[in-house]
Structures are given as C-alpha cells and as structure tokens.
C-alpha positions in Angstrom: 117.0 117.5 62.5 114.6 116.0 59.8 113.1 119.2 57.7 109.8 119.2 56.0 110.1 120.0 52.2 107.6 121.3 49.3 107.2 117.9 48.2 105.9 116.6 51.4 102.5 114.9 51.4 101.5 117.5 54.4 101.5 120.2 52.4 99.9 119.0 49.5 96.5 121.3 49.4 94.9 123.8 47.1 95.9 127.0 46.6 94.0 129.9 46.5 95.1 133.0 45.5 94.7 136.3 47.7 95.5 139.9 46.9 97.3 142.2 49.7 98.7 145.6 49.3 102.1 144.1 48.5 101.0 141.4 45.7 99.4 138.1 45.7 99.9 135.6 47.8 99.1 131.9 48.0 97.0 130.2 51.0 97.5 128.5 53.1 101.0 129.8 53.6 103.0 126.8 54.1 105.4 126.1 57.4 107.4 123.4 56.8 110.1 124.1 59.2 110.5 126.4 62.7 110.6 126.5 66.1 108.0 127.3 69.1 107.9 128.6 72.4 104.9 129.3 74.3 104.9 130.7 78.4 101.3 130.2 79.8 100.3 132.5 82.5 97.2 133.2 84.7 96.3 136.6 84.5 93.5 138.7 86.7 90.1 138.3 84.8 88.9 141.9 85.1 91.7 143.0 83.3 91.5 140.3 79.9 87.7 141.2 80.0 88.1 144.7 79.8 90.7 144.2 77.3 88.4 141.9 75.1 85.4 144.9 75.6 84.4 145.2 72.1 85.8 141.8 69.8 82.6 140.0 70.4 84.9 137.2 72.9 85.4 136.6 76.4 88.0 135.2 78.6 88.4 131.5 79.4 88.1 131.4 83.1 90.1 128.7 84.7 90.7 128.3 88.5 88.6 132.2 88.4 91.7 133.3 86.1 92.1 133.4 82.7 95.3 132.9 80.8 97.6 134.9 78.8 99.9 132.8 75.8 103.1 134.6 75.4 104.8 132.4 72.2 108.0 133.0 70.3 108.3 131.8 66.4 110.7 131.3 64.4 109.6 130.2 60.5 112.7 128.6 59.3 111.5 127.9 56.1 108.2 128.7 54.7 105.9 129.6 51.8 106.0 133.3 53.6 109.9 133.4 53.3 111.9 133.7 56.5 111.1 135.8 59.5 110.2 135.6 63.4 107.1 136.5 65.6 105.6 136.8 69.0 102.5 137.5 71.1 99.9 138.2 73.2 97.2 136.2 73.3 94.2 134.9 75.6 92.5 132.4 75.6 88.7 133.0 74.8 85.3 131.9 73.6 82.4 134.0 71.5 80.0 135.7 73.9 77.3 133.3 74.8 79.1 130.5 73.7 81.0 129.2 76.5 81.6 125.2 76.6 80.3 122.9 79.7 84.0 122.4 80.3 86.9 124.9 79.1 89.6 121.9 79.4 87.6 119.3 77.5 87.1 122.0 74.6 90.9 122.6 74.6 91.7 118.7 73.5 88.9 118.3 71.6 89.1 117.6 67.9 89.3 121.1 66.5 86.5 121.2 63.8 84.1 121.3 67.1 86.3 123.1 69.5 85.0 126.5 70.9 88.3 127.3 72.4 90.7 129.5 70.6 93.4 132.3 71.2 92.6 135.9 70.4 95.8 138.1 70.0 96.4 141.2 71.6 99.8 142.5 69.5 101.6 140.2 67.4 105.2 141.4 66.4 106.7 140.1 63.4 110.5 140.6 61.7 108.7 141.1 57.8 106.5 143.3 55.7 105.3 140.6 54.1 104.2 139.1 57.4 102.9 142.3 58.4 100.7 143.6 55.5 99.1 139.7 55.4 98.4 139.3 58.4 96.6 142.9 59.3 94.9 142.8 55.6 94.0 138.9 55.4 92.9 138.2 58.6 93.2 140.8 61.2 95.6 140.2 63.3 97.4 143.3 65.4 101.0 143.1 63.8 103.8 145.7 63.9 107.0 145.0 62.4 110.2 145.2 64.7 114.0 143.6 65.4 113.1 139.8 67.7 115.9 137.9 68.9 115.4 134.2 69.8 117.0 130.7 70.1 116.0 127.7 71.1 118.8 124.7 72.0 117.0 121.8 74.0 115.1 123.5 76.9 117.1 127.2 76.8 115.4 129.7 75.4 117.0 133.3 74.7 114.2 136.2 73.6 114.0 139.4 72.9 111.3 141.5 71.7 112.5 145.3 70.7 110.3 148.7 70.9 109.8 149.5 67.0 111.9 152.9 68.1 115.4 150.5 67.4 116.3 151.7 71.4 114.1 149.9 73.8 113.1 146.5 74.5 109.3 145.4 74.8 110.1 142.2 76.6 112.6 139.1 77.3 112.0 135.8 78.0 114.5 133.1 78.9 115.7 131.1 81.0 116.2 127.2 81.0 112.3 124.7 81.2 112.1 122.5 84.1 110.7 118.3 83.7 108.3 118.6 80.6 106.5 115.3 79.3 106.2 115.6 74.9 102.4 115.9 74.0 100.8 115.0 70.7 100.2 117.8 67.9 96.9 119.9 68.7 95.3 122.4 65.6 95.3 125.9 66.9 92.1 128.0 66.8 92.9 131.8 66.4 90.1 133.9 66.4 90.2 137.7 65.1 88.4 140.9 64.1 88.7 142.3 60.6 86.0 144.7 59.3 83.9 144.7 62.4 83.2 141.0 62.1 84.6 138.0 64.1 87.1 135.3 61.7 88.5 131.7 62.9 91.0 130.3 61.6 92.0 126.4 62.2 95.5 126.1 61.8 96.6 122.6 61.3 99.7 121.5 63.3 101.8 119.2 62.6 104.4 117.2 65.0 103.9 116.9 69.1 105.2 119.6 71.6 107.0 119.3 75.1 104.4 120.7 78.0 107.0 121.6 80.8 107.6 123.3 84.3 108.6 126.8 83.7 112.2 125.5 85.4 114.1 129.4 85.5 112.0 130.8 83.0 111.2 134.4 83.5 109.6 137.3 81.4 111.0 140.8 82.2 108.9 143.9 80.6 111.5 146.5 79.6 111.7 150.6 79.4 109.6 150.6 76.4 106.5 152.9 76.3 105.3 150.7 73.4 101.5 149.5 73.8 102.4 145.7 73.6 105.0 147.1 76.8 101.9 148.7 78.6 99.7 146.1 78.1 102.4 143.5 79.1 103.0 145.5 82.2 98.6 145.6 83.0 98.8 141.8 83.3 101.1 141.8 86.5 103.1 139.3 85.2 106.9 141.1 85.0 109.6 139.1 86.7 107.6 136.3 86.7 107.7 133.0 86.0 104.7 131.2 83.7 102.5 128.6 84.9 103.5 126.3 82.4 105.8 126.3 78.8 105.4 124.1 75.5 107.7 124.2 73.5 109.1 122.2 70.4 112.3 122.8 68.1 110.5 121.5 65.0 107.1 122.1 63.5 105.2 122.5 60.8 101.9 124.2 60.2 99.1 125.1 57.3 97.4 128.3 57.9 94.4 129.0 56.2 91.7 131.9 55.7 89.8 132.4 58.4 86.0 131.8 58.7 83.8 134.2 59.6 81.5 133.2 62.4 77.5 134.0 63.0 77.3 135.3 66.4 74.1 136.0 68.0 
C-alpha cells in the first residue's frame, strides 16, 4: 500500500497553533495514513430527535427514518501520533435549515452542503485525542481499549466499557458486492460552549459503498452510556443498511466554524 508522507503536496497548509490542557498543538492535524469503516443504519426518528433535544440540529429524515453512522478508525500515521476511534453519529441539519432534498445536499460540493454528522460518543485509544477533541471542538470523547482490523472486506471490532471488563460493542463480519465511490469532505457539526461549530474535513482518496454482506453489530453487557444509547436505537444483532469502507485514507481536519443560527 502506497502511504502518504509529510512531504506530500496534500498536506501542505498553514499551521495554526492551538493551546489544550496538554500543550500546543498544530491544526489541521494531519492524516496521512489509516483505515475506515462506517455501518449505516436507519434508526426510529423519535428517538434521534429526542436525543438531538438541546444541540440546536435535527435529524435527517430519509424514507421517515433517520440514520445512525457507526465508523471505526484507525490513524496509522498522523500529525496526532497513533491511536484508534469510533462513533455514534446522525446525520443532521441546523433547525430551520433543512435542504429541498437531504440526498442532493449529501453529494454536494461541501462548502454549500447543509448536511453533516453530529456525534453522539466518540471513543478514542489517546489522551491526546481525547483532551483535543473535547477542548478544540466539542466532541463527546472518552478514552478506552478498541480493537479493529481491516483485510479486504473483513472487518474485526471491538469497542471496550472504560471499566477494562466489559465490551460496549462489536462489529464484524465480512461486506457483501460494494462498488468504490469518489472521496467526499465530511461535515461534522458540534456543541462547545453553548454554541453550534462545523467543521469541513477534507478527504482524501475514494471509499467502497457496499451490502452489509454478514456484517453485524452486537451491543455487549456494558452499562456504559455509549452501551445504553447503542441499545435505544434497536439496532443490536443487526445488520446495517449499508457499509463504506476503505483501507487507505487521508484527511485534514481543521477548526471548526461557528455557525449563526436563527
């Protein structure tokens, strides 16, 4: 596999310099290798509004569901050193600012796309991970022991209770036929100090959109929140809608924007 380096014309950008509790960092942190794995599931719509009550966003509702992201990182090798992550997320536009079309917003160019994921928990294998994400942008991090590999289409995950005993979640299972898709930016939006942020993070190499094939999520004995909320979305046991997945990327994530909302 061909890696990205420091050198690489991608990654030439700015720097700015940002303080966290644990020391300066530079932004945007810099991914110039890893691995992706995203389930898509439709989920009941009373439940990801009243889990939204409160961030300013609502639910994308598609086919009168919305839909629930559950992705698995891996950053091989990045400006943020080594470490692993995974999610909830929902897809979701500001209050009163829904699109005419939900799907044409998701594949338009990102600069005017409304569209974006707003994360629920995100678990991550660093401190340094941790204390930037929750301080720089907002995001709902914990740190805790993830498991993962990706070879081809198998994917092995496993997402553990920060207790060291229990397990949050697993997903694996081989992808079914999957046709390769070009790169898309991903729009995160989050809450830090009471105000909504988006952030445009700039992707870079295509993914493969696939049949779930025997992929399955199964919510385990963990009392953890992320289990609980996991286990509210009637999803455990099952298999997702839909996977993308790639075993190379590379990404730029910035600072996000905060937005004027009326």
């Amino acid at each position: 596999m061909r890696t990205s380096t420091e050198n690489d014309s991608f990654f030439n950008v700015p720097l700015t310099k940002h303080h966290v509790s644990i020391g300066e960092q530079d932004l945007p942190f810099r991914y110039y290798e890893g691995t992706q794995f995203i389930a898509m599931y439709f989920a009941d719509k009373n439940v990801v509004t009243q889990k939204l009550k409160g961030t300013g966003l609502e639910p994308v509702i598609i086919a009168g569901k919305a839909v629930a992201a559950i992705p698995i990182y891996e950053y091989i090798k990045s400006s943020a050193n080594y470490y692993k992550e995974a999610a909830i997320a929902y897809l979701v536009n500001p209050i009163g600012k829904k699109p005419i079309s939900s799907l044409l917003s998701l594949i338009s160019p990102a600069n005017n796309r409304i569209v974006g994921l707003y994360i629920e928990h995100l678990p991550v294998t660093t401190e340094l991970a941790n204390a930037c994400g929750r301080e720089l942008w907002g995001f709902p991090k914990f740190v805790t022991q993830i498991d993962s590999e990706i070879k081809g289409s198998n994917l092995k995950s496993a997402v553990y209770d920060p207790n060291g005993k229990d397990t949050i979640f697993t997903l694996k299972g081989k992808v079914g036929v999957g046709m390769p898709i070009p790169a898309m930016n991903l729009i995160l939006y989050s809450n830090l100090n009471n105000d909504i942020y988006r952030t445009n993070i700039n992707m870079r190499y295509g993914t493969t959109a696939a049949f779930p094939g025997s992929m399955r999520i199964n919510i385990g004995e963990s009392d953890h929140k992320m289990a609980s909320d996991l286990r509210a979305l009637n999803i455990d046991g099952k298999k997702p809608s839909m996977v993308l997945y790639a075993d190379r990327f590379s990404s730029l994530l910035p600072m996000g924007v905060k937005q004027q909302i009326q």
